[in-house]
C-alpha positions in Angstrom: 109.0 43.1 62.1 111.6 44.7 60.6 114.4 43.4 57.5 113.6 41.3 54.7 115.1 37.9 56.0 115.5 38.7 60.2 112.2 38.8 60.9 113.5 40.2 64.2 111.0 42.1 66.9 113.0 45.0 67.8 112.8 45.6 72.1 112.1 49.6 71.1 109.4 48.6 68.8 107.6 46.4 71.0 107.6 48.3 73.7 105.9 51.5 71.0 103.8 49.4 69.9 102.4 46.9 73.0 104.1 47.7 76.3 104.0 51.3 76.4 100.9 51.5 74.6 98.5 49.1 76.6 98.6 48.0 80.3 99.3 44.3 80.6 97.7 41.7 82.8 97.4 38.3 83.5 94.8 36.4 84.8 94.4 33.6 87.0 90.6 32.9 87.2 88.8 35.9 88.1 92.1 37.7 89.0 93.9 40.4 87.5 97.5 40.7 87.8 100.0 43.6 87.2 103.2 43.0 86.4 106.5 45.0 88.5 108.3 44.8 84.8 108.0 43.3 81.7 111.0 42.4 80.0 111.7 41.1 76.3 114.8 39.0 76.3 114.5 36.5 72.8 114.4 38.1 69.3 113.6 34.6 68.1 111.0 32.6 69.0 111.3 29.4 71.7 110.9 25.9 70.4 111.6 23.1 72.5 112.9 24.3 75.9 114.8 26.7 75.9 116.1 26.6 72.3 115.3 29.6 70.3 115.2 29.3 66.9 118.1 30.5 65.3 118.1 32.6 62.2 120.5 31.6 59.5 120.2 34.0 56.8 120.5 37.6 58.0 119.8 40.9 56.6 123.5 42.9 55.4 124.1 46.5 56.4 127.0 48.1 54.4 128.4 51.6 57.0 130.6 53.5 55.3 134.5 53.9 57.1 134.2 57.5 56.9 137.6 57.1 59.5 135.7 60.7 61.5 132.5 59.5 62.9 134.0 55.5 62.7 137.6 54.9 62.5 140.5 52.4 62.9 141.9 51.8 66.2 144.5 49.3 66.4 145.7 45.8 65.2 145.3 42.9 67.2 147.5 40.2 67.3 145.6 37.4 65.3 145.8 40.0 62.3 142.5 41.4 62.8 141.3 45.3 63.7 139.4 47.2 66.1 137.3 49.9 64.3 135.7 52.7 67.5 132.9 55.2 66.7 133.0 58.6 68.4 129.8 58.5 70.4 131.1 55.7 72.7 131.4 57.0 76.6 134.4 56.4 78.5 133.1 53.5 80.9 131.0 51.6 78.3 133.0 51.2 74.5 131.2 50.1 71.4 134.1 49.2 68.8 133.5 46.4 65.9 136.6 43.5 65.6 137.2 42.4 61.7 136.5 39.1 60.9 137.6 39.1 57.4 138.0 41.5 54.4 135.8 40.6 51.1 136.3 42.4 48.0 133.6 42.8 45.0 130.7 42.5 47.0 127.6 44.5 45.4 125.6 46.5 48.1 122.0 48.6 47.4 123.2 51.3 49.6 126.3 52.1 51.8 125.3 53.8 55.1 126.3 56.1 57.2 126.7 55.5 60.5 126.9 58.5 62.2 123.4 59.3 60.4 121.9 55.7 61.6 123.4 56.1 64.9 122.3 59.5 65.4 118.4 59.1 64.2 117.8 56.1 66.2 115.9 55.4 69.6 119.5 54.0 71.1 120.9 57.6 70.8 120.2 61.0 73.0 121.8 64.0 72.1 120.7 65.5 75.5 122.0 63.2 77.3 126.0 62.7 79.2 126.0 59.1 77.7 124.9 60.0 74.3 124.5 56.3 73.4 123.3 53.1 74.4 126.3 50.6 73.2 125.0 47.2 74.7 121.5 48.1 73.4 123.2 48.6 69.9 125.4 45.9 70.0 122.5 43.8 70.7 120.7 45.6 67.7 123.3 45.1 65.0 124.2 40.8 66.2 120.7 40.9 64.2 122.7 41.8 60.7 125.9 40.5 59.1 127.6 44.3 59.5 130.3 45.6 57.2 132.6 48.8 57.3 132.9 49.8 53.4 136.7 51.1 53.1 137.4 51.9 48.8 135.3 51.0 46.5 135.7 47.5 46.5 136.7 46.5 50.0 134.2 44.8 52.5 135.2 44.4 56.0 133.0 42.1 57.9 132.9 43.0 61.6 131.4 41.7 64.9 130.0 44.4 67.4 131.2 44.4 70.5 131.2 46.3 74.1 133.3 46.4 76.7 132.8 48.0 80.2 135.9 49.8 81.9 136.0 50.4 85.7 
């Protein structure tokens, strides 16, 4: 599990932890089956069909706009920005879109991202793609996310990804 309110099973954690760890079967009477794949799709649990229980109170992470590592793009027209981070490759970009700006708001700690990017299972130095945007973006829709720019200013942002041909 990881944060204090997600209660989120993280895809790289599971598969640590059960998937790569033990082989999986299932049985059907005295028969053993073995998967092709096993894939994790819900961080939530299914109720109901195919409902998943949605979480309404999410864990914050504060990233500090360092405007190096993450940095202001451009203005959209509905008065919002796009905010890029270096890492992103050329056919795959992770960028966050402001959703509004809050001021006064009172944080524990104030990351950086090029630090949580960089230690994390999603990136690979040695690799040509360094990172794995939708893998991130799929991370980080687990959080309310904001860019810290000043002192007091809190922008809330969306991730995002967009694939270029």
């Amino acid at each position: 599990m990881d944060g204090k309110y997600n209660k989120i099973v993280d895809e790289g954690k599971l598969q640590d932890s059960l998937t790569n760890k033990y082989t999986i079967f299932f049985v059907n009477g005295d028969q053993f089956i073995s998967p092709r794949q096993l894939l994790y799709y819900s961080y939530y649990p299914i109720r109901q069909g195919n409902k998943s229980i949605e979480n309404k109170i999410k864990d914050i992470l504060f990233f500090k706009l360092d405007n190096e590592y993450v940095y202001k793009s451009k203005d959209l027209n509905n008065g919002s920005s796009i905010y890029l981070i270096k890492d992103s490759s050329k056919n795959e970009v992770f960028y966050f879109q402001e959703l509004e700006t809050v001021n006064n708001l009172k944080p524990n700690e104030i990351l950086s991202l090029q630090n949580y990017v960089t230690a994390s299972r999603i990136y690979n130095k040695n690799d040509l793609h360094k990172l794995s945007e939708v893998y991130f973006m799929k991370f980080l829709r687990n959080y309310v996310v904001y860019l810290v720019n000043g002192k007091n200013q809190y922008i809330k942002v969306d991730p995002l990804t967009v694939m270029e041909d």
